[in-house]
N, C-alpha and C positions, 0 to 999 in steps of 0.2 A: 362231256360230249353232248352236243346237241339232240334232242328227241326226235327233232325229224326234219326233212330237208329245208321245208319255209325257214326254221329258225334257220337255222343254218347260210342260207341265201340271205335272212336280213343283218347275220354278225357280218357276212363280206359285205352288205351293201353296207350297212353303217360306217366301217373302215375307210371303204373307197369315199364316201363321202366327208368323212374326215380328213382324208389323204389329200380331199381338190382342195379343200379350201384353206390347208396349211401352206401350199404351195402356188397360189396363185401368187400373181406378179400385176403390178400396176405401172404404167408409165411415169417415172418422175417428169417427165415434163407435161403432158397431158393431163395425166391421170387415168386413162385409159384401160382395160383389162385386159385390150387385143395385145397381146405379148407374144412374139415367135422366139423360139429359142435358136441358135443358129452359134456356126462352127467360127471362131474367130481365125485373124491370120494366120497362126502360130498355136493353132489345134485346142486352142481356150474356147472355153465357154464366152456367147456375147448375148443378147437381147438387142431385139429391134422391135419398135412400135411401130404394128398394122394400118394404126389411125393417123398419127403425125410421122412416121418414119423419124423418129429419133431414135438413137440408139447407144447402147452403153453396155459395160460388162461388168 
């Protein structure tokens, strides 16, 4: 158990920053990092790029 709340605040902040940058998304046709995640027709998961509007699932 952590000794006192700072540690404690830097174990979640360390996670969460490991958490972003396992799950960032790049554009394959750009390259890009602007990624929206968005509902496909048929309730699937899709991606669409912010920068070039390409998009893919």
């Amino acid at each position: 158990m952590p000794a006192s709340i700072r540690e404690e605040g830097g174990l979640l902040l360390g996670a969460a920053l490991i958490r972003g940058t396992a799950t960032r998304l790049s554009c394959p046709s750009c390259g890009s990092a602007h990624v929206a995640q968005v509902l496909g027709d048929n309730g699937g998961i899709s991606y669409v790029c912010t920068a070039c509007g390409h998009s893919w699932s």
